[in-house]
C-alpha positions, 0 to 999 in steps of 0.5 A: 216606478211602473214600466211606462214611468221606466220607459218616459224616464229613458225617453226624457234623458235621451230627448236632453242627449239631442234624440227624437224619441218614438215611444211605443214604436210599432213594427210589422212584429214588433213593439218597440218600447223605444226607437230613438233617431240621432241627427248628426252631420255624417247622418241619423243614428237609429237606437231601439230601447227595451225597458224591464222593470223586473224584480231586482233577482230576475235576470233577463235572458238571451229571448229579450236580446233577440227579439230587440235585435230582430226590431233593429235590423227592421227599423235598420237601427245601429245600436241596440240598448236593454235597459232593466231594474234588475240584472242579465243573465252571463249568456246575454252579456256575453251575446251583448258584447259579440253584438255590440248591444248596450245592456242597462243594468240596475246599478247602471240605471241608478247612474243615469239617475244620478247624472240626470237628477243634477240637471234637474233644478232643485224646487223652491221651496213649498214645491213639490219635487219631481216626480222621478224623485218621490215615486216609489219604484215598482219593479216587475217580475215575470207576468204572472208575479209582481213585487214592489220595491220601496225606497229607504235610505239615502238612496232613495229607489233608483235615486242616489248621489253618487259620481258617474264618469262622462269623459266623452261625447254621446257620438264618441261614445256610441262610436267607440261602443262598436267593437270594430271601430275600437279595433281599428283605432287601437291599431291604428293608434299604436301603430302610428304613436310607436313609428313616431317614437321610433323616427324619434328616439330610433328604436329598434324594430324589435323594440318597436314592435314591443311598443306597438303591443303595450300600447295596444294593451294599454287602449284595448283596455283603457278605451272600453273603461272610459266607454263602459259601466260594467266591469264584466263587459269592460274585461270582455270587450278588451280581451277581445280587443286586444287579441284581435288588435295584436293579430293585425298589429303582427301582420303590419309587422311583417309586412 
């Protein structure tokens, strides 16, 4: 898949999620691959999307992460998504959760593949298949080397048949994606589940106070399950979550 078939793929599966979709979106110093507005009734949601089709062992770094940010902030978008046929550096996950920026990875890729395939009508017969199907993937590393990747197997390139959860809505989503939002949820959740069960089954305030942390724990980790693809980012964003949702929890306490 040469970068402008990456780039139309992204592009046709954020048109079917509700998206008006720029391809090749100029700035005054930025090239955007992809500028991506939501409409929804609180307003327009702006999403920049880079697409790196980059050999499968090339890592993308933190140079790509900080150019797309500079294009949010002038375009004034609030999601930034990296999308690649290969992988990210640990310095680039680590900035992506601190930034709330979304990081595509190959597997990940391979995911929306998967999911979007299905909604794709399977062709009569004697037509042919779409060409997302048939292409093989052509994956680029640095500009000064090339390498082609084929598909084999039962996989077929980025196509594969395996299950992607999809538990929530797009918006939800996106909402929950945001490190400060999914703090406040988490405290306010428990906050309030464990004052409910305390009026009910009058608990202590010491037990309460326990109840207040494990249900912290419990959303802190289990939120970002349901809204992430990657483990490391999972782990990361709940163990920031989680202490940052136990401080307040403890001032509330007090207070």
């Amino acid at each position: 898949m040469k970068k402008q078939k990456l780039v139309d793929f992204i592009a046709k599966v954020m048109e079917d999620s509700g998206f008006k979709v720029y391809k090749d979106f100029r700035t005054s110093q930025h090239i955007v691959d992809i500028y991506g507005i939501l409409p929804t009734t609180l307003g327009d949601i702006g999403v920049v999307v880079a697409c790196k089709n980059y050999d499968e062992n090339w890592k993308v770094g933190m140079d790509v992460l900080k150019e797309m940010e500079m294009a949010a902030k002038t375009l004034k978008a609030s999601k930034v998504v990296i999308v690649t046929t290969s992988d990210f550096s640990s310095q680039a996950r680590n900035y992506a959760v601190k930034r709330n920026m979304k990081l595509i990875d190959r597997n990940g890729l391979i995911k929306i593949a998967e999911e979007f395939s299905k909604k794709i009508q399977v062709p009569e017969e004697g037509e042919e298949e779409d060409e997302y199907y048939e292409e093989e993937v052509e994956v680029y590393g640095p500009p000064s080397t090339i390498f082609h990747t084929g598909h084999t197997g039962s996989q077929r390139g980025l196509l594969s048949r395996r299950e992607r959860r999809q538990p929530l809505t797009p918006i939800i989503r996106g909402l929950l994606q945001n490190t400060i939002i999914l703090i406040i949820t988490v405290v306010v959740v428990s906050f309030l589940i464990a004052t409910i069960l305390q009026m009910a089954a009058g608990l202590g305030t010491s037990i309460t106070g326990i109840v207040k942390i494990m249900i912290a724990a419990a959303l802190s980790y289990g939120i970002p399950y349901l809204v992430e693809d990657d483990g490391a980012v999972i782990m990361i964003k709940g163990t920031i979550v989680f202490f940052s949702s136990l401080l307040l929890l403890v001032i509330l306490i007090l207070i």
